[in-house]
C-alpha positions in Angstrom: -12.4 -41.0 11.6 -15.5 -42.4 12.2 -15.1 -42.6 16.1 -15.7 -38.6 16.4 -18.3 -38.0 13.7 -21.1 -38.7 16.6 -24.6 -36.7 16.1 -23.6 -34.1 18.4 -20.2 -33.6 17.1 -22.8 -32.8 13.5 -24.9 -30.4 14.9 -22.8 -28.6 17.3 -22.6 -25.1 16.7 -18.9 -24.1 15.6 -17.9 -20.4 16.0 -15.0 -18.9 14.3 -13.1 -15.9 15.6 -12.3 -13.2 13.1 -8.8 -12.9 12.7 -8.4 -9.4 14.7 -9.1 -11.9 17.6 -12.6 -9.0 18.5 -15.9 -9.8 17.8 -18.1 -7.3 16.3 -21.7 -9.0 16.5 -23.3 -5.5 16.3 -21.5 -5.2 12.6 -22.4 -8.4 10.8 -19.4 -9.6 8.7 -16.4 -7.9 7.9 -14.3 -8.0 4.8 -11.2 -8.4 5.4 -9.6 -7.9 1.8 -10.7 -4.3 2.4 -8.8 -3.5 5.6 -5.8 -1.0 5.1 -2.3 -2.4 5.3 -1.4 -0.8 8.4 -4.1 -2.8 9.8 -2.6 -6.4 8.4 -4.1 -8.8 10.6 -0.4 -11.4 9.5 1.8 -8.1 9.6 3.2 -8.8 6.2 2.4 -4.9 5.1 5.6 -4.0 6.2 7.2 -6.7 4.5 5.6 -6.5 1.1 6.6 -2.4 1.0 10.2 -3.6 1.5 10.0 -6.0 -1.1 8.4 -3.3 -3.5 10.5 -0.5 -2.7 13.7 -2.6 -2.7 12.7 -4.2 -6.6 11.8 -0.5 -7.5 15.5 0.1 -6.6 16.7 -2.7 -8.5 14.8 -1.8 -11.5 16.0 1.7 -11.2 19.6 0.8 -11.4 19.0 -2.0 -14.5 17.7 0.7 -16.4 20.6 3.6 -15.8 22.3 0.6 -16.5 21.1 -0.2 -19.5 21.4 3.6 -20.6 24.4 3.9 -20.2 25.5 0.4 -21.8 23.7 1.9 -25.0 24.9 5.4 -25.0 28.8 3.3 -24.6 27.7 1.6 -27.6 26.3 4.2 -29.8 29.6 6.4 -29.2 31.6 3.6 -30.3 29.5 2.7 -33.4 29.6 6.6 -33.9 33.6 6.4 -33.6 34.0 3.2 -36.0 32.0 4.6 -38.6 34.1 7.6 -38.6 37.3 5.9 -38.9 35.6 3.7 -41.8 34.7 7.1 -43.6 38.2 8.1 -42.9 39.5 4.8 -44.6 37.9 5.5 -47.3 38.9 8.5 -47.9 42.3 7.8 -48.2 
């Protein structure tokens, strides 16, 4: 590790290119966690509103699910305590 860590290795200027691959040196620095997802530098916008819209979906159909598992079971509670009533009628 040492062999490279020479004084000019040290002191050499190192320039980093924003990740839109332009340079804006008019602009000053740019935030990139401000940039609209259309503008995703990693194209992963596209791939995150899948992901959303396809566990909206999901969550959609657990709950109709799930309403229609309790209305099932409040129609058959309803049913067996009328034929309890019934039963003790007789």
């Amino acid at each position: 590790m040492n062999d490279f860590m020479t004084e000019d290795f040290l002191n050499k200027n190192i320039r980093v290119r924003p990740l839109s691959g332009v340079s804006r040196a008019d602009e000053g620095k740019t935030d990139i966690h401000n940039k609209s997802s259309n503008n995703d530098p990693f194209g992963n916008a596209d791939d995150d509103e899948k992901f959303n819209s396809m566990k909206q979906i999901e969550m959609d159909e657990q709950r109709k699910e799930a309403k229609i598992k309790k209305e099932d079971f409040l129609k058959k509670k309803a049913l067996d305590e009328e034929k309890l009533a019934k039963k003790r009628r007789w």
